[in-house]
Each structure stands twice: as C-alpha cells, then as structure tokens.
N, C-alpha and C positions, 0 to 999 in steps of 0.2 A: 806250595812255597813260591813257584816262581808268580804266583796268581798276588799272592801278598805283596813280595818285591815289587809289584808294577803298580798296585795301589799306592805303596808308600812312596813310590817317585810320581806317582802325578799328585800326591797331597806336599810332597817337598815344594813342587814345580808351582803350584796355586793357578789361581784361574790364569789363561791366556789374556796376554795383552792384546787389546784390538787395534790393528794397524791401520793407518790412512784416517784417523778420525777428523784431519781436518788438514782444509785446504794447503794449509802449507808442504805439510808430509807428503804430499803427491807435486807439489811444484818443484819443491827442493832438489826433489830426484833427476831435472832436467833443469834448471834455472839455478843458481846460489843467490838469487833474491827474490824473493816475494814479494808482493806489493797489494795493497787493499784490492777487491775484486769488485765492492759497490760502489766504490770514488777514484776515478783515474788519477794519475799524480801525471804531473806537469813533467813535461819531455825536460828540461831545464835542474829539477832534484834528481830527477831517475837518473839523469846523465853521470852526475856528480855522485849519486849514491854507486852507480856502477862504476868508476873510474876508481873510487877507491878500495871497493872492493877487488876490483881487477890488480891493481896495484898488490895488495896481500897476497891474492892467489895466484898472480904470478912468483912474488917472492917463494912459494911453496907452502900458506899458509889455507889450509881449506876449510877457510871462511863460508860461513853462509849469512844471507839476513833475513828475516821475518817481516814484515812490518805489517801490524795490525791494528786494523783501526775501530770495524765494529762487529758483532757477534757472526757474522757472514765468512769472517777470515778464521773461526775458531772451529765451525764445524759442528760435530756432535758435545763441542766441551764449551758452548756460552758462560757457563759460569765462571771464567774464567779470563774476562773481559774484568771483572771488579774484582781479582785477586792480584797481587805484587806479581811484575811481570818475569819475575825467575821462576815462578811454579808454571809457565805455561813453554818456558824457554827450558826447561827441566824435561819436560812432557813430551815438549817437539824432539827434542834429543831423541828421547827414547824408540818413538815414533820414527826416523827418520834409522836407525838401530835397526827397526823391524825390517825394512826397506832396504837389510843390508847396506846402507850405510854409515862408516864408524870413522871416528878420527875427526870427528868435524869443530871448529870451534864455531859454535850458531848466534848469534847476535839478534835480540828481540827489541821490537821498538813496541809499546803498545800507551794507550792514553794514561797509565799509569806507571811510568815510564822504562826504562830500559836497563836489559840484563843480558845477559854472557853464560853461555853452557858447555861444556866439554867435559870430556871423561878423560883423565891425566894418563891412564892406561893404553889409551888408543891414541892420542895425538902423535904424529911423526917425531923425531928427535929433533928436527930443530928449534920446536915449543920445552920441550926438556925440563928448558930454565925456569918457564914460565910461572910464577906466584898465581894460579889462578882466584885466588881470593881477593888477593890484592887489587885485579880488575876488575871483579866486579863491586869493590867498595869505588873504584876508581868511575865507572858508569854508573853506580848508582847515586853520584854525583849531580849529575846530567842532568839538569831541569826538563821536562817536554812542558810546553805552554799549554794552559786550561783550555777544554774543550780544542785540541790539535786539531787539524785536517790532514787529509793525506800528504800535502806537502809540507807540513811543521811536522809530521811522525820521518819522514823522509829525510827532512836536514839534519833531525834530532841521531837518528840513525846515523846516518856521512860521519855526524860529528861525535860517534861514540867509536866508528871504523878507524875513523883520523886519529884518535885519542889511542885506539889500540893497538895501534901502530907501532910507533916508539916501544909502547909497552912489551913488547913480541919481537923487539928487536928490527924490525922494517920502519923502511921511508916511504911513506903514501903519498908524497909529492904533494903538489898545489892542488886547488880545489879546479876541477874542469871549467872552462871559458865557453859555457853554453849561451852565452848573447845575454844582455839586460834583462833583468828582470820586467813583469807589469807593472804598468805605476797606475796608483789612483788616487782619484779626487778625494775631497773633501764628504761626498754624498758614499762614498766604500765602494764605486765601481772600478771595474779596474779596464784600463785601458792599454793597448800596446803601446813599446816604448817609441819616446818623440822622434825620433832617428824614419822609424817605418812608418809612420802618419805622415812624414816630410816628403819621402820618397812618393808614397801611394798618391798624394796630393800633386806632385811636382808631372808624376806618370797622367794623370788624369787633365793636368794642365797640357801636356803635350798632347794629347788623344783628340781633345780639343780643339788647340788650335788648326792640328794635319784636318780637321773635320772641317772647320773654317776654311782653309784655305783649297781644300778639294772641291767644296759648294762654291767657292768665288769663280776658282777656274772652270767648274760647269757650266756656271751663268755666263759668263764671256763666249765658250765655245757656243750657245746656245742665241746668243747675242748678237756673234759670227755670221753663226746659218741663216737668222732669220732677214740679216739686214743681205747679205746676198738673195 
C-alpha cells in the first residue's frame, strides 16, 4: 500500500521542473536586472533602467527586469526568442520559484516585445489592488523598434518600469541625468557629445602650448651658457 501511495504522488507531482535553465534565473538571485551578456548596454540606459527600478524597490515593490536580446540570454529554452514574450516571462517566474524565490513582479523586455509576470498569491499586500491583466494589456502596448539593440530593449524596458509605476501605485520620479547622449553624423557613426570634443581639444591646446613655451625657455638658457 504504502509502495502504491508513493507512485501515485510522484505521477500527481509530473516530471520535475529543471531550474537555472537560463541566464537570467541565476542573475536574478543576486542582481533585479539582467542585461544581454553578448552586447553591453551603454552605462547611460543601464543607469536609467536601474534608477527606476530602484525607485519600485525601494517603495516595497520587488520588481525584477530581464532584458533579452539574443538566444545567449535564454539558455537551454532558444525557442523562445520567436515566441510572445509572456511565455518566457511566464517561465522565468517559475524558474526564479525553483530558486526560492516568490512574490516577485518580473518585467521582460525581449525583441518581440514586453511583458509582466507575477503570481497574485505571492505578491506582498501592498500589490493587493493591483489588476494584473490590466498591465500587462497596458505593456503590451509598448512598441520595441525592429531589430532593437541592447540599448533600445533597455529604454523599452525603463519605459514599461516608468509606466508601471503609477500602475502599482508608486512615483518612479524623473528619468536619471546620465550626461548626453552620442551624437552622429550623417555617415551612422557616433561620436561623443560636442561639450567633450571641446574640452579634450581645448586640454590638448594647452599641453601644447606649456610644450612650447618650456622648449623657448630651454633654448634661451642654452643660449645663456653658450654665450658666457
């Protein structure tokens, strides 16, 4: 009997989920944002993506973010890069569950664009109120631009964090004042902005002239010696 009873709860129970299948479920657990691990994102998004995040989790909202860009952030689940990005923000939940971690509302950016997970059971009480459907019709709103880089899945992101804001009852404030952005020409190179071209040029001007005028006063003491 008891030999029966233990078959029929591991056939209730089904196969084991396998945990850590992909990059983010192992960053999440130390990080509340992920970021592509084949393309760096610009110190300038990441700033801005983490201010607002920071803003959530300190109000008490424990937010996380994903951001994924190419099959390298997925893990052992690539197929998963060409499906609606709730079924991988669904996944990571669960994932992130195995890892003992519960209550989280996880935020996905991927090139197909952006979706919202949490489990109503587990969120703290001060989400309670929260319509979770309702946000994520509200993010799946959210255009991401064709073929994204890491820094448009980044803004796209900010700007579903900033949006879920209000939604959840918190004020995420201004966007972070990480310096100008690169600017570029006409030819799609990008360049630093005019402000730091002026200065490096004006420092080079001056390095310059102290050189000049330290060879003039060489030559004179040298001019000195020779005529004594």
């Amino acid at each position: 009997m008891a030999l029966l009873l233990s078959a029929c709860l591991v056939l209730h129970q089904g196969p084991p989920a396998e945990a850590n299948g992909s990059p983010p479920s192992d960053f999440l657990l130390e990080d509340p944002v992920y970021l592509p691990i084949e393309a760096p994102t610009s110190p300038r998004e990441e700033a801005a993506l983490r201010q607002s995040v920071g803003a959530l989790r300190t109000a008490g909202v424990p937010l996380y973010v994903a951001v994924i860009l190419t099959t390298a952030d997925l893990g052992i689940y690539p197929e998963f890069l060409d499906k609606p990005p709730q079924a991988f923000a669904d996944l990571l939940l669960d994932e992130l569950a195995l890892g003992h971690q519960t209550g989280q509302v996880l935020v996905v950016a991927t090139p197909r664009g952006l979706a919202v997970a949490a489990k109503r059971a587990d969120l703290p009480r001060i989400l309670a109120h929260v319509d979770l459907n309702r946000v994520r019709r509200m993010l799946a709103k959210i255009s991401v631009p064709a073929h994204a880089g890491p820094d448009e899945l980044a803004a796209a992101a900010d700007g579903a964090v900033r949006r879920l804001g209000p939604a959840l009852g918190v004020d995420v404030g201004t966007p972070a004042d990480t310096g100008p952005p690169p600017q570029a020409d006409p030819t799609g190179q990008r360049h630093p902005a005019a402000p730091a071209v002026l200065i490096a040029v004006l420092g080079l001007g001056l390095l310059l002239a102290l050189g000049l005028a330290v060879a003039a006063r060489r030559r004179r003491v040298e001019t000195s010696v020779g005529d004594e």
